[in-house]
C-alpha positions in Angstrom: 0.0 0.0 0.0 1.5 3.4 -1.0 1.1 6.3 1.6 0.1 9.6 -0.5 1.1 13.2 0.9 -1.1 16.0 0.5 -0.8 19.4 1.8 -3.1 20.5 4.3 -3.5 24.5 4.7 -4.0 25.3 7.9 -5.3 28.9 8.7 -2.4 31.1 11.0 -3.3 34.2 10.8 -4.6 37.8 9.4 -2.1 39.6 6.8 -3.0 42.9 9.5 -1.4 40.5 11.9 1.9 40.8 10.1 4.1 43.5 9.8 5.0 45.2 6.0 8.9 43.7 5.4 8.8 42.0 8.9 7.7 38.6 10.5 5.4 36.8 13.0 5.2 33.8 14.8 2.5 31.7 15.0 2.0 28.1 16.4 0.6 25.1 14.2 -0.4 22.4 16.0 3.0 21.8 17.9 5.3 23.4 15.6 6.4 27.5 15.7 6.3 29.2 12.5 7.9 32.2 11.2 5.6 34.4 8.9 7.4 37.2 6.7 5.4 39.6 5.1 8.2 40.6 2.2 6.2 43.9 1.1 9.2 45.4 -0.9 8.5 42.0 -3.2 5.0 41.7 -2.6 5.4 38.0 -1.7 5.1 36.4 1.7 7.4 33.1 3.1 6.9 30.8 6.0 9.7 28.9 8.0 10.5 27.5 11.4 11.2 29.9 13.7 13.9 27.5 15.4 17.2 29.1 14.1 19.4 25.6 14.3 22.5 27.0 15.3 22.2 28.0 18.8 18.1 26.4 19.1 16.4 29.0 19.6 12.7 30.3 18.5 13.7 33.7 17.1 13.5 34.0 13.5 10.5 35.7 12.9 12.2 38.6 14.9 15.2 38.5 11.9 16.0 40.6 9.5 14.7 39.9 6.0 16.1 41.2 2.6 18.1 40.0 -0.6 21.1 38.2 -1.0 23.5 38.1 -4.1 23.3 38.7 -7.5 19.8 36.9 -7.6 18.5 38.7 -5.2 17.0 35.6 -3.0 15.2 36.8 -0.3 16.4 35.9 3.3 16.4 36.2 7.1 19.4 37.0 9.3 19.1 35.6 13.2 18.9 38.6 15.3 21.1 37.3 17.7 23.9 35.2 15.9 23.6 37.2 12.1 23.3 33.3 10.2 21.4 33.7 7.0 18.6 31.6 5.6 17.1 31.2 2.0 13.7 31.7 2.5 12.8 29.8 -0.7 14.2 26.5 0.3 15.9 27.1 4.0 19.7 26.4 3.2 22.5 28.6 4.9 23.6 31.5 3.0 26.5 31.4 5.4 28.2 28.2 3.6 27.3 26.4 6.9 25.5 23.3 7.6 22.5 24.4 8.9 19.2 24.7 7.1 15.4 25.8 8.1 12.1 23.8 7.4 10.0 26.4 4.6 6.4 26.1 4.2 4.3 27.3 1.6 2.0 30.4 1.8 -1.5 30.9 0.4 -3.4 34.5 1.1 -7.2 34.2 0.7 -9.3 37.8 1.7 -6.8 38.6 4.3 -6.6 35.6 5.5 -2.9 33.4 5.8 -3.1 30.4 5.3 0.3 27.5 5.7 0.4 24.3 3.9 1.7 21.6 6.1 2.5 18.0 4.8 0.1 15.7 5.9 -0.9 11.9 5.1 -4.0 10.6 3.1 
């Protein structure tokens, strides 16, 4: 028997809730998430808000902008500077660390964050 994942989108929050070119946490089930509002780019991200090098649930107080000639949008740690992709999670520091991302879906206001789930 083959197991099937499906996303399952799971309300969070209110855009209001979220500040322009900042980030929120909210709790999922047992999980913290980081929710970035990227205004400059008019797109939004999700992560964990665990920053794996020193364990702790800060991200969504990080710094986000753009790194390199691509101009891939990131957050910085606010205590420790490390710098994560928020497209896919990987260090931007060349260390090897990464962050769980989550995709976003904005319905009247409304955010919504798919989680992977079993059918």
């Amino acid at each position: 028997m083959e197991i099937l994942s499906a996303t399952r989108w799971l309300y969070a929050c209110r855009t209001e809730d979220v500040p322009q070119n900042g980030g929120a946490c909210v709790k999922l089930e047992d999980t913290q998430i980081a929710i970035f509002n990227f205004t400059r780019r008019g797109e939004w991200y999700a992560t964990d808000n665990m920053c794996p090098h020193k364990q702790q649930m800060v991200l969504s107080r990080g710094m986000i902008g753009s790194s390199g000639h691509d101009c891939e949008p990131k957050v910085a740690c606010p205590f420790h500077k490390k710098t994560f992709s928020l497209v896919n999670g990987e260090c931007l520091d060349g260390e090897p660390y990464s962050i769980r991302t989550y995709p976003v879906r904005v319905e009247d206001d409304k955010i919504y964050i798919g989680i992977d789930g079993e059918e």
